[in-house]
Steps between C-alpha positions, in 0.01 A plus 500: 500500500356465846792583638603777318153612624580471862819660465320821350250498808771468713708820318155679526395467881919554557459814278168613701647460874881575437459832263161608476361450865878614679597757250271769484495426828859636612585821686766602257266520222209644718733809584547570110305769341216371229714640198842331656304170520335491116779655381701197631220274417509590112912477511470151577221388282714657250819320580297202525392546178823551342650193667200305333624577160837463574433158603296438201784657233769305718317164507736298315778589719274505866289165376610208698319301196771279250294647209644813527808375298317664184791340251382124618146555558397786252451454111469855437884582617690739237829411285700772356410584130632364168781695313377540169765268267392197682462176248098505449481942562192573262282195566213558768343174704125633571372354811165464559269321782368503815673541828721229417622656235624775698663210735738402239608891543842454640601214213387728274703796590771248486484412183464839407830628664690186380360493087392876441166410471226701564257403732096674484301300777142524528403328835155526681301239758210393296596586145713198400460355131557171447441383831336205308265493869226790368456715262609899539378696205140487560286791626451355850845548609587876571903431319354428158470918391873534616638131381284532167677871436855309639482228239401742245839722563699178505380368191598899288884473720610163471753430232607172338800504769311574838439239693114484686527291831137406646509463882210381691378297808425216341384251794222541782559692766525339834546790676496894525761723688173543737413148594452347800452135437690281236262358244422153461652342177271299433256743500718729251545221221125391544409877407759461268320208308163649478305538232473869548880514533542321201319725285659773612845376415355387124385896518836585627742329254264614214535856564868475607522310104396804349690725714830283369364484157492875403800553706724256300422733233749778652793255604557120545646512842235494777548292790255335741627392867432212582245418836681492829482369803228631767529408851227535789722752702572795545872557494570884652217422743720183625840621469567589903538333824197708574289413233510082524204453687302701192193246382642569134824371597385167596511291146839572498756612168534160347266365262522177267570515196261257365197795660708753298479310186135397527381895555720557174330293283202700421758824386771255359194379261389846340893611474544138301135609288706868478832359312327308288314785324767730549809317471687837540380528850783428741433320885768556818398307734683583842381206672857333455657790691241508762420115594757229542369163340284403835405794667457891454567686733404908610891530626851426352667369820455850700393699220156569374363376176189675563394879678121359538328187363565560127731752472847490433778645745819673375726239551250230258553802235878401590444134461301509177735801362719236303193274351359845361749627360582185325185468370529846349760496368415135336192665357758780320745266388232281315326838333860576355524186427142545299591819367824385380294200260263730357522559141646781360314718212661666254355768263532433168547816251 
């Protein structure tokens, strides 16, 4: 930081002596008339300009940056759409969470293009339910107006053969896309054990209980993702030769394990309370995909797991791809299977 500092002054005092001081200062531009000079003055603060926003619109392709390969790094990349005599044309997944939801965006599209399924996401930063961390539908939180009128349209649309997948951060956060120092984790699961924090979670799983109760009314298949891995870096912020010496760099993209597990336990808990009331209630739980049995790490050899600290990347929306759809298409199989032992009524006349 200090040195990008110095560098600046330096630009600045270069700037001041080299164009400002010498410039106006030259004979050829003394011997132009007022209106030649602001006329030429206004030209170039207009080409300026426009070579501002081209560099801006042309980023990706003038960035020296490795995160401006959008299909590896970005979740949000498109897929061509579904024709409409795929297998499982008709059925609609609803999507709904919090930013992570929105994460899972690339998989998604995926599964719509390969299946014919139709995908409705509702993804926003702050509005996830069944986080199992703290409750969301309470009057102190400025999503619960739009999530309450969000739940409320879900529960009149569903059908018996739509599929509801809940997507949430369901960990603590060790960082944001902003920070400057890595936490301490310690100091996370400490927080994490407090008696405050615990209350909040019992407050949390009881509201996301009811949310999952009167939903199971409209359709059996609803799906919970299971918590993932966190890590205390940032991983577009430490992506470049540049960017290594970056404070949030410094704990580095491997993690045990054994941490991973221990952060889980509070969220693995409620989703094991959730199942057993509502034994409809599905959990994928990517952590298989994302962790090896020792370590978890923010990378896949040279390829991102992660865009931030939390956040998935597009090519971990490749990587957990197969483990989705496999667990959709389990959930399916096993409501034909359901619908296949039902009784049959006949009318008698």
């Amino acid at each position: 930081m200090l040195l990008a500092l110095l560098i600046t002054y330096l630009f600045s005092i270069a700037s001041y002596y080299l164009l400002e001081s010498k410039l106006t200062h030259l004979k050829v531009i003394k011997k132009q008339a007022s209106k030649t000079v602001l006329v030429s003055g206004l030209s170039i603060i207009a080409v300026s300009c426009l070579a501002v926003q081209v560099g801006f619109d042309k980023q990706y392709r003038l960035s020296l940056s490795q995160t401006t390969n959008k299909n590896v790094w970005s979740p949000y990349t498109q897929i061509p759409a579904p024709p409409h005599d795929l297998a499982l044309s008709g059925r609609t997944m609803y999507v709904f969470g919090d930013s992570h939801a929105g994460a899972y965006g690339k998989m998604l599209r995926q599964l719509s293009a390969e299946t014919g399924i139709k995908v409705v996401l509702f993804s926003k930063g702050g509005c996830g339910v069944s986080n199992l961390k703290n409750p969301v539908l309470i009057s102190a939180n400025p999503c619960n107006e739009q999530l309450s009128e969000k739940l409320n349209n879900l529960k009149n649309n569903a059908t018996e053969n739509d599929i509801i997948f809940m997507a949430t951060l369901k960990m603590p956060r060790f960082t944001t896309q902003s920070s400057i120092k890595p936490s301490n984790f310690d100091d996370v699961l400490r927080l994490q054990q407090d008696t405050q924090a615990k209350e909040q979670r019992r407050l949390a799983l009881n509201e996301t209980l009811s949310v999952l109760e009167s939903l199971s009314l409209r359709t059996q298949l609803i799906v919970l993702d299971g918590p993932k891995p966190v890590f205390n870096y940032v991983a577009f912020r430490c992506a470049d030769w540049y960017s290594q010496f970056n404070p949030i760099c410094n704990e580095g993209i491997v993690q045990p394990r054994s941490s991973v597990e221990e952060l889980r336990k509070a969220s693995l808990s409620s989703l094991s309370v959730i199942q057993k009331a509502l034994p409809n209630i599905t959990v994928w739980d990517p952590i298989n995909s994302l962790c090896n049995a020792e370590t978890c790490s923010a990378y896949d050899g040279d390829l991102p797991l992660y865009f931030d600290g939390d956040h998935l990347s597009g090519h971990a929306n490749n990587v957990l791809y197969p483990s989705f759809k496999q667990h959709i298409f389990d959930m399916i199989i096993e409501q034909k299977g359901r619908q296949a032992k039902a009784p049959v009524l006949s009318v008698v006349r």
